[in-house]
C-alpha positions as CSV (number, residue, x, y, z in Angstrom):
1,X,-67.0,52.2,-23.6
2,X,-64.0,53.1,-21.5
3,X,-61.4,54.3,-24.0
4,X,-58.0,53.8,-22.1
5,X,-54.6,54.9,-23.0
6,X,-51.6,53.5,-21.2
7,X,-48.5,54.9,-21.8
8,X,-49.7,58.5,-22.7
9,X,-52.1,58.3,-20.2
10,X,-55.7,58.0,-21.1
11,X,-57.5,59.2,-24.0
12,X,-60.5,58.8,-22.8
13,X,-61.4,59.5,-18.9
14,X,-65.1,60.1,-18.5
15,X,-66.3,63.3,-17.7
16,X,-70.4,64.5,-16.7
17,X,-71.9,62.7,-14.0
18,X,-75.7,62.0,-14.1
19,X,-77.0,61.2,-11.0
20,X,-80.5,60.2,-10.2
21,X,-83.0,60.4,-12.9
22,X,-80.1,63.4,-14.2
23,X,-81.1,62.7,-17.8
24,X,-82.2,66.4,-19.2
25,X,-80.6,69.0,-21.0
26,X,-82.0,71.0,-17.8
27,X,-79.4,68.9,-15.3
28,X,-76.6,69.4,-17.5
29,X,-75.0,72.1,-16.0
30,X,-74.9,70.4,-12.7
31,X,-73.8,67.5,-14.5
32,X,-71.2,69.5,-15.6
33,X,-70.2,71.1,-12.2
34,X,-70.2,68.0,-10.6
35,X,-67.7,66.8,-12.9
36,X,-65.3,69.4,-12.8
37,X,-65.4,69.6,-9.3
38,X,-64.4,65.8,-9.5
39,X,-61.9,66.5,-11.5
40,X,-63.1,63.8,-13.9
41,X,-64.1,66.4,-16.7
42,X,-61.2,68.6,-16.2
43,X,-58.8,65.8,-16.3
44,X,-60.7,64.5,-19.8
45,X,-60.5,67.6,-21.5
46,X,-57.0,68.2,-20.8
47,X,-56.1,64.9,-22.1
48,X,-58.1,65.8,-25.3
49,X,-56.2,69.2,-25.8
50,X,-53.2,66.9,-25.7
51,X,-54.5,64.9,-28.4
52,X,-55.1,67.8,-30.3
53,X,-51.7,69.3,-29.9
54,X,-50.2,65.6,-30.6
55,X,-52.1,65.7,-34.1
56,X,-50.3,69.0,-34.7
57,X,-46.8,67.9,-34.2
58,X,-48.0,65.0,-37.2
59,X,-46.6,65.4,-40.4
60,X,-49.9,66.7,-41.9
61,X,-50.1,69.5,-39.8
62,X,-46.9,70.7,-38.3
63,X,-45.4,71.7,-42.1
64,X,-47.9,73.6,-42.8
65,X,-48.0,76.0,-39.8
66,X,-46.0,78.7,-40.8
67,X,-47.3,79.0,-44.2
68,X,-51.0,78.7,-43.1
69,X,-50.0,81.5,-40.5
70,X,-49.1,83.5,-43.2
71,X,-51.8,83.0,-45.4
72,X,-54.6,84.5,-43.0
73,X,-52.4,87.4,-42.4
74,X,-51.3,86.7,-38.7
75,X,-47.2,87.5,-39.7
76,X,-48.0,90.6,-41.5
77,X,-49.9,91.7,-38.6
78,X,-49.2,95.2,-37.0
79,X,-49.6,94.5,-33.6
80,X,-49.1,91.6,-31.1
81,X,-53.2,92.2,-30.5
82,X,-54.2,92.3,-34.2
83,X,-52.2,88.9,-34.6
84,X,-53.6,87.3,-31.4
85,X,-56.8,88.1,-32.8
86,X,-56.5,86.7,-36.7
87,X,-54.8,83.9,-35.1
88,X,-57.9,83.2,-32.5
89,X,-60.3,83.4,-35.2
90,X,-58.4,80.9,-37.4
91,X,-58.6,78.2,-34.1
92,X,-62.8,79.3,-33.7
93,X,-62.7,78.0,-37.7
94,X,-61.1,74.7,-36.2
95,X,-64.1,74.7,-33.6
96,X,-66.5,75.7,-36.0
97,X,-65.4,72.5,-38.3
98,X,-65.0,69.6,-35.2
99,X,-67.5,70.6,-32.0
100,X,-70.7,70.0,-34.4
101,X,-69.4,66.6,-34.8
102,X,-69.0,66.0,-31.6
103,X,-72.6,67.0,-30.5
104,X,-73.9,65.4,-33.8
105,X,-72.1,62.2,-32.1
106,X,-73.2,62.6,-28.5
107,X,-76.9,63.0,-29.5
108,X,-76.4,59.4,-31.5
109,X,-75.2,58.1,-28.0
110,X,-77.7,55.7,-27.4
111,X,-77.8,54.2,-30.9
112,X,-74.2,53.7,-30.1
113,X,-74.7,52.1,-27.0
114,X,-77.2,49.5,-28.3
115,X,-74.5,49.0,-31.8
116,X,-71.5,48.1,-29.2
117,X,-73.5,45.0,-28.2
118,X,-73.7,43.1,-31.9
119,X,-70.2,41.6,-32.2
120,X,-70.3,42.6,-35.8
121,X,-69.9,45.8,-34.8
122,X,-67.3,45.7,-32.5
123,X,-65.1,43.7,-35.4
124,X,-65.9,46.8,-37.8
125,X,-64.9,49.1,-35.2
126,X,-61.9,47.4,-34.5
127,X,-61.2,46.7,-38.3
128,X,-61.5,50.6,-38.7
129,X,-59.3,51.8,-35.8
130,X,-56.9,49.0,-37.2
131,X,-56.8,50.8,-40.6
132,X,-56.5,54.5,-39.1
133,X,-53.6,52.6,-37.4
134,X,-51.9,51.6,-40.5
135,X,-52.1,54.7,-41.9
136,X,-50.5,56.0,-39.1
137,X,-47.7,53.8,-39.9
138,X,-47.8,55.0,-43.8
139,X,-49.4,52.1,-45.4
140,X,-51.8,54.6,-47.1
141,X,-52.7,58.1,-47.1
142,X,-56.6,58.8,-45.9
143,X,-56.9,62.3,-48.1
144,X,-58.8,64.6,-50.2
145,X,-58.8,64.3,-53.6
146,X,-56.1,66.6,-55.2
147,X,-58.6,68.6,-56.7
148,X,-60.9,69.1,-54.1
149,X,-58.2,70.0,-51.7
150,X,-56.7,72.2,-54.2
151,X,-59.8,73.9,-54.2
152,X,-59.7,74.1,-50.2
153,X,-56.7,75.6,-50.1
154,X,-57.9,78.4,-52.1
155,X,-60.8,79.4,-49.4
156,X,-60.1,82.2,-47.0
157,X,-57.2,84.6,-47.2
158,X,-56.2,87.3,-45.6
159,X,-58.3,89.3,-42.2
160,X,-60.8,87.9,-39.4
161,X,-63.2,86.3,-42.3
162,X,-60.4,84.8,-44.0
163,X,-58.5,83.4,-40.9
164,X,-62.3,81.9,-40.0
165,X,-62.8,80.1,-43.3
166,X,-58.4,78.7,-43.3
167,X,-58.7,77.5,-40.1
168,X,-62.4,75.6,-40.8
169,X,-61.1,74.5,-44.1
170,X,-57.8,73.3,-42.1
171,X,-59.4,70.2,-40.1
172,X,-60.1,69.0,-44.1
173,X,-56.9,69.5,-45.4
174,X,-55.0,67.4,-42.9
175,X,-57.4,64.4,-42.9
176,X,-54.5,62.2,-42.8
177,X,-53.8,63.1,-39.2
178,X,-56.8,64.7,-37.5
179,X,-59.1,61.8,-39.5
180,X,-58.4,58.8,-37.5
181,X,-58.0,60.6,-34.2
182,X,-61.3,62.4,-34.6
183,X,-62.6,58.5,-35.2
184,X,-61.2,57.4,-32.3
185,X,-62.3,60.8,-30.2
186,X,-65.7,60.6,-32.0
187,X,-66.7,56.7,-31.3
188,X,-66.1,57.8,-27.4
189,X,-67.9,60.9,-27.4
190,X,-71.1,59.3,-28.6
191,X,-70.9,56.8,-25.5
192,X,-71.0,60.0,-23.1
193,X,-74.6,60.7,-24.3
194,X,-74.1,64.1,-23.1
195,X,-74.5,66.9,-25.7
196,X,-72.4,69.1,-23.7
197,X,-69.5,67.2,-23.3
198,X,-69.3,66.7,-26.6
199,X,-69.0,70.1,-28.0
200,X,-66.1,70.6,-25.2
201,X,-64.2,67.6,-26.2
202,X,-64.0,68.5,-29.5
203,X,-63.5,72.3,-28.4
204,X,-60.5,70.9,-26.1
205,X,-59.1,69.1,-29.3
206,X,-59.6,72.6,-31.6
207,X,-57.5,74.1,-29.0
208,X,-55.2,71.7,-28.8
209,X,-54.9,71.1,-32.5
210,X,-54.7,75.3,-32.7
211,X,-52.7,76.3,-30.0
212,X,-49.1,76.0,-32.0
213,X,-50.8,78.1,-34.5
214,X,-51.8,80.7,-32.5
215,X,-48.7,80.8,-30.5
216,X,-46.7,81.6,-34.1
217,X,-49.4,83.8,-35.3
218,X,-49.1,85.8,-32.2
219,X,-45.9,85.9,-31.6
220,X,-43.7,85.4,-34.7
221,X,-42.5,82.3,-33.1
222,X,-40.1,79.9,-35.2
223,X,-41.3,76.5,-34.7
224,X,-37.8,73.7,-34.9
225,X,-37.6,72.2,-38.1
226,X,-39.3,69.0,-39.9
227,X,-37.8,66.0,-39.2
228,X,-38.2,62.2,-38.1
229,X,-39.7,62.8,-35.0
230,X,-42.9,64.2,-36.7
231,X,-43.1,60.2,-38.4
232,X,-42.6,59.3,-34.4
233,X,-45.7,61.0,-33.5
234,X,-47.3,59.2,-36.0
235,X,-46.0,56.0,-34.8
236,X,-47.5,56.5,-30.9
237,X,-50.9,57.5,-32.9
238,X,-50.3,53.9,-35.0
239,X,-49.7,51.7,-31.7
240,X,-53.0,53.9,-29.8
241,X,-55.3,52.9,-32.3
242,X,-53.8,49.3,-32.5
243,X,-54.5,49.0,-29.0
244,X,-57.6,50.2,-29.3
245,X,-58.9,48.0,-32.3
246,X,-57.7,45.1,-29.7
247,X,-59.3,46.3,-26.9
248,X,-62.9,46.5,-28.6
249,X,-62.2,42.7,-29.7
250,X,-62.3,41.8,-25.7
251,X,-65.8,40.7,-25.8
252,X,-65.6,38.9,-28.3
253,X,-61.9,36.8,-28.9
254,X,-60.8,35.1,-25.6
255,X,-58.2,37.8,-23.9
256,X,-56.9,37.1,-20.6
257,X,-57.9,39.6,-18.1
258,X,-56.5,39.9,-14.2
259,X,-59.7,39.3,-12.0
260,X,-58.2,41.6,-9.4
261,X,-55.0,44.2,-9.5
262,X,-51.9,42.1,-9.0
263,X,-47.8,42.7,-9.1
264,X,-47.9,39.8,-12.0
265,X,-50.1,41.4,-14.0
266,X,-48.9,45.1,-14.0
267,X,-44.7,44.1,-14.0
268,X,-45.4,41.4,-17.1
269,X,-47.2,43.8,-19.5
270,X,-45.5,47.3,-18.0
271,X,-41.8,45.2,-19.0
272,X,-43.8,44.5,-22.7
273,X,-44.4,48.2,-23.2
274,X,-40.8,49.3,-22.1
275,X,-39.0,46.4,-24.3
276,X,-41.3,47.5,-27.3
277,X,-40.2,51.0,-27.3
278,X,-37.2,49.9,-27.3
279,X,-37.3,47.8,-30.0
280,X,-38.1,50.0,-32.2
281,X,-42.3,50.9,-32.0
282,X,-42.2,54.3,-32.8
283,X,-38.2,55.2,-33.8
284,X,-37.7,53.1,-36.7
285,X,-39.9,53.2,-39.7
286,X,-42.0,50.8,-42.1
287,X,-41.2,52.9,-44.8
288,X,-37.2,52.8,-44.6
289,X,-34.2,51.3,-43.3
290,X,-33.3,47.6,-43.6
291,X,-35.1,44.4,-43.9
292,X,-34.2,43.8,-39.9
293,X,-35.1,47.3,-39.0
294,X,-38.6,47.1,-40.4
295,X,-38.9,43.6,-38.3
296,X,-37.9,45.1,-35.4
297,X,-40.5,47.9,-36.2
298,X,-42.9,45.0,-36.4
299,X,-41.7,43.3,-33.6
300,X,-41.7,46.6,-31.1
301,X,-45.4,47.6,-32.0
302,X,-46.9,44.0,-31.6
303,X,-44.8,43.8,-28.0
304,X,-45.9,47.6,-27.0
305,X,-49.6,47.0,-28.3
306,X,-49.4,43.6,-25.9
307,X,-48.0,45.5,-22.9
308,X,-50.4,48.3,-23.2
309,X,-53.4,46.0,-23.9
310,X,-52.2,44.8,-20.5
311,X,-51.8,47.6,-18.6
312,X,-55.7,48.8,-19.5
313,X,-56.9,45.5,-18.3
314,X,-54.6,45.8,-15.1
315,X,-56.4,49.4,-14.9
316,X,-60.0,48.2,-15.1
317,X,-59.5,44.6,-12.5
318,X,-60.3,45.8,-9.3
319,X,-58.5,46.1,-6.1
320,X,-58.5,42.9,-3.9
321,X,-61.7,42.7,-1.7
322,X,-63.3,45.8,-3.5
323,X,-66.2,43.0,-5.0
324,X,-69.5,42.7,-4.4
325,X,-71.1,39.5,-4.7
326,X,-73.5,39.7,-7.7
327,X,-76.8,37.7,-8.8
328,X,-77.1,36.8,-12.4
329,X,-80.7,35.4,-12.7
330,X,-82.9,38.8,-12.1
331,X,-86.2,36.8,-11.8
332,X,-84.7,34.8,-9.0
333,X,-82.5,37.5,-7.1
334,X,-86.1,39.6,-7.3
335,X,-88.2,36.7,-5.6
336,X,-85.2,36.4,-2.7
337,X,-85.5,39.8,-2.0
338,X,-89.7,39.9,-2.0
339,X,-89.1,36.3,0.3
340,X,-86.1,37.4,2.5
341,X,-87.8,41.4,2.9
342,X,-84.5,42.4,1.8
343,X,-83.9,45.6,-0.4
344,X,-82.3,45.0,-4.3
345,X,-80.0,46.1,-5.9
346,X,-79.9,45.9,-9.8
347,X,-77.1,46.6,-12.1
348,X,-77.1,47.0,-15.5
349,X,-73.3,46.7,-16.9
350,X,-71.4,46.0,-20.0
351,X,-67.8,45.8,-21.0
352,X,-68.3,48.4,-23.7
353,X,-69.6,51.1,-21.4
354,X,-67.3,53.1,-20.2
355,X,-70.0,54.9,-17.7
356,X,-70.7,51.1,-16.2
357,X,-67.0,50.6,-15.4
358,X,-66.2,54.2,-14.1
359,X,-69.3,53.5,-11.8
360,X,-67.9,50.1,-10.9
361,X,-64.3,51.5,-10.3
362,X,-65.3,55.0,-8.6
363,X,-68.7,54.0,-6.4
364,X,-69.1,50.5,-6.4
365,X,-65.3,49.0,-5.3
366,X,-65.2,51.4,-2.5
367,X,-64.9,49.2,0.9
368,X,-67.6,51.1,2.1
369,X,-70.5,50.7,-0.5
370,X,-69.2,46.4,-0.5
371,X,-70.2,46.5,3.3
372,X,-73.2,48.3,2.9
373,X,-74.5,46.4,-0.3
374,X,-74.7,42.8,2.2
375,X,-78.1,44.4,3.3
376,X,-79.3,44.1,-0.2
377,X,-79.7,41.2,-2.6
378,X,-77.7,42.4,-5.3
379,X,-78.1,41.4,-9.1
380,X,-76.2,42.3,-12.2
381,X,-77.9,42.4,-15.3
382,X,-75.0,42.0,-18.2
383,X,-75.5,43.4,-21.7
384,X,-71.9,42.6,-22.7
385,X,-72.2,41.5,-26.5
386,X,-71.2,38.0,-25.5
387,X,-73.8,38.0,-22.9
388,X,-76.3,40.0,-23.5
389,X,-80.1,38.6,-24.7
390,X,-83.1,39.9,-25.9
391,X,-84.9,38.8,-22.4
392,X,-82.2,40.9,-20.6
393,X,-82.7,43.9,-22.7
394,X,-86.4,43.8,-22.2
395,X,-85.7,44.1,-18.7
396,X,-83.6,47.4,-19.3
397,X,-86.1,49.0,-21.7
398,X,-89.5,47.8,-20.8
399,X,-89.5,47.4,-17.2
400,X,-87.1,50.0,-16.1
401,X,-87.9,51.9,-19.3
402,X,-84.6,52.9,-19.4
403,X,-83.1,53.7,-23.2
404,X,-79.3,52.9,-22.2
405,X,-76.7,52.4,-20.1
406,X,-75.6,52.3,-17.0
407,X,-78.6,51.9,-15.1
408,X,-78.4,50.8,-11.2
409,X,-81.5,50.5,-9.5
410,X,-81.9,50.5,-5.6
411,X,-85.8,49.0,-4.3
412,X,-86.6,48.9,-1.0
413,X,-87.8,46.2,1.3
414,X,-91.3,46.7,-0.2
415,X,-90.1,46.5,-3.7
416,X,-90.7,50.0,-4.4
417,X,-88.0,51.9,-6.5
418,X,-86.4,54.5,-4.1
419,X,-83.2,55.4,-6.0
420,X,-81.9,55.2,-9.8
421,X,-78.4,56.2,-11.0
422,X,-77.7,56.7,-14.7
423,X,-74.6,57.7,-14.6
424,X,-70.9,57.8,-12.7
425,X,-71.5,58.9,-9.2
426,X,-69.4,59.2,-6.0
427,X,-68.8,56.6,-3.5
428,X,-70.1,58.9,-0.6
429,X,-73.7,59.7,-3.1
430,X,-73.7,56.2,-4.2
431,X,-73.4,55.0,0.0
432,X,-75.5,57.4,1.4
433,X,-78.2,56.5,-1.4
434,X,-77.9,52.9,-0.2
435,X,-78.1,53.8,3.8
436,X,-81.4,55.8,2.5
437,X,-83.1,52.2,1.6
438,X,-84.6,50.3,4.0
């Protein structure tokens, strides 16, 4: 699944490469390297702290800061140090709560992977993210019980144990907010299928989620005052999510999508966007104001959903002439290649895996790799859940014994399998694998 976010950038922009048979815990810190020194990873992290620090300025979290900062003792404190320190042990508390779920969810990857191709899953997903979305928009209120968060409150108190146990409790607490973006964040962490990245992510949204409170803790800072612009915040959450329960519908209701990158197709939906902020998506409210303000509330998020639903389609089309010409029958494709003595290519995509179309958009469009594939006969194998069969996965799992996705598979002339690639990959590795086959 590739989890994009027009508008305020991209929520999700894959990070760890696996390259070549790069499966094991024992690759991941080249995975890891390799990433970073992409760009990719660093660049998904950062948007995840953002996230994190967006959820703060909600109004489940941002009231509380100053009140939680002086209930683990970080005001009171002495010195600058001593309240830098309460204060960093009130955001590892945060970590503590969030980065096991995120490598509880990256070690379910593949079980996620195989659940994104049953279209019954894909409508629950996108039923759920549409119900985070409303209560975004204050339709209901996804809490604790009273009672229980009562009870919550009461953990902690004052010193480094105390500041621990607030800031783990915290996450809890303000379910309202964090709850629905950890959904979202969660859902694209388990596609990742990399353990590591997903105790980052969630560390990156700790951090982010923390950072406000640290900085008052530390510094005695006064935060501005409550207001309407915390409901706005929750309003940019509200159309996010609505975009995103749209976008996992793509497989399986009849969107139009841009084949390649055009000016149509980027002007039309980027003019959508604009008029729906406009309008009134995220400054005017469900919950007050006149009958004609809360229409043109409605009015501004469908229009801004529509424009940014756009947009990520406009982002994954590729550029004009960056295609390769693809196969679809693999028995067929493999019996050209054994009678032509031509290598093959196989690839094993889906719209819901966001690996398979960072591959596509960072190795497999570049001008390059197209001229080069023409040696081979290249065929694509599509799991998408309005494609995908159970004679297709067989091929995946039984004769490539390969649990997931993406898979590309490079045979030589002979037939032999030279070179596999599980994961997003440069276009200079991906070209110089295929100058390799002969």
């Amino acid at each position: 699944m590739k989890v994009v976010l027009v508008a305020v950038a991209a929520l999700l922009v894959f990070g760890p490469s696996s390259v070549a048979h790069a499966d094991t815990l024992g690759d991941l810190a080249g995975e890891l390297r390799g990433a970073l020194e992409g760009g990719s990873l660093a660049w998904a992290l950062l948007v995840i702290f953002g996230a994190g620090l967006a959820t703060a300025l909600t109004p489940c979290v941002y009231p509380m800061i100053a009140i939680t900062v002086s209930i683990f003792g970080a005001r009171q404190a002495k010195t600058k140090l001593e309240g830098a320190l309460l204060s960093l042990s009130f955001v590892l508390g945060i970590a503590a709560l969030f980065v096991p779920l995120g490598m509880i969810s990256a070690l379910t990857g593949d079980a996620m992977g195989a659940a994104l191709a049953n279209p019954w899953v894909l409508v629950g997903l996108s039923v759920l993210f549409a119900a985070m979305a409303l209560s975004m928009f204050g339709a209901w209120d996804m809490s604790l019980p009273p009672a229980l968060q009562q009870r919550l409150a009461q953990v902690g108190g004052s010193g480094y144990k105390g500041a621990f146990g607030v800031g783990f409790v915290n996450g809890l607490i303000a379910a309202p907010c964090t709850g629905p973006v950890l959904t979202v964040l969660l859902t694209y962490v388990g596609t990742t299928k990399s353990v590591g990245f997903g105790a980052l992510a969630l560390s990156s949204y700790s951090l982010g989620l923390g950072v406000l409170f640290f900085v008052v803790g530390t510094f005695a800072v006064s935060l501005p005052k409550s207001g309407r612009w915390l409901e706005h915040v929750k309003s940019v959450f509200g159309v996010v999510m609505l975009v995103l329960a749209l976008y996992y519908l793509r497989s399986v209701l009849p969107m139009p999508r841009p084949a390649v990158r055009d000016a149509m197709w980027l002007a039309v939906p980027g003019a959508l966007l604009v008029g729906g902020l406009i309008v009134g998506a995220v400054h005017l409210s469900f919950k007050e104001g006149s009958a004609l303000q809360r229409a043109r509330k409605g009015v501004g998020v469908t229009t801004a959903v529509a424009g940014a639903l756009g947009l990520i389609f406009w982002l994954e089309a590729l550029p004009a002439g960056a295609h390769i010409t693809w196969h679809e029958d693999f028995d067929a494709a493999t019996a050209l290649a054994q009678q032509t003595r031509r290598p093959l290519l196989v690839d094993f995509g889906a719209d819901w895996c966001g690996a398979c179309q960072e591959l596509e958009h960072e190795a497999m469009s570049d001008p390059r790799v197209v001229a080069e594939a023409q040696r081979f006969i290249p065929v694509r194998i599509d799991l998408s859940a309005s494609a995908a069969t159970p004679a297709k996965w067989a091929i995946l799992r039984d004769r490539y014994q390969q649990p997931g996705l993406p898979l590309v598979v490079m045979h030589d002339a002979e037939g032999q399998e030279r070179h596999r690639v599980t994961g997003p990959v440069s276009a200079d590795e991906f070209l110089e694998m295929l100058r390799s086959i002969r």
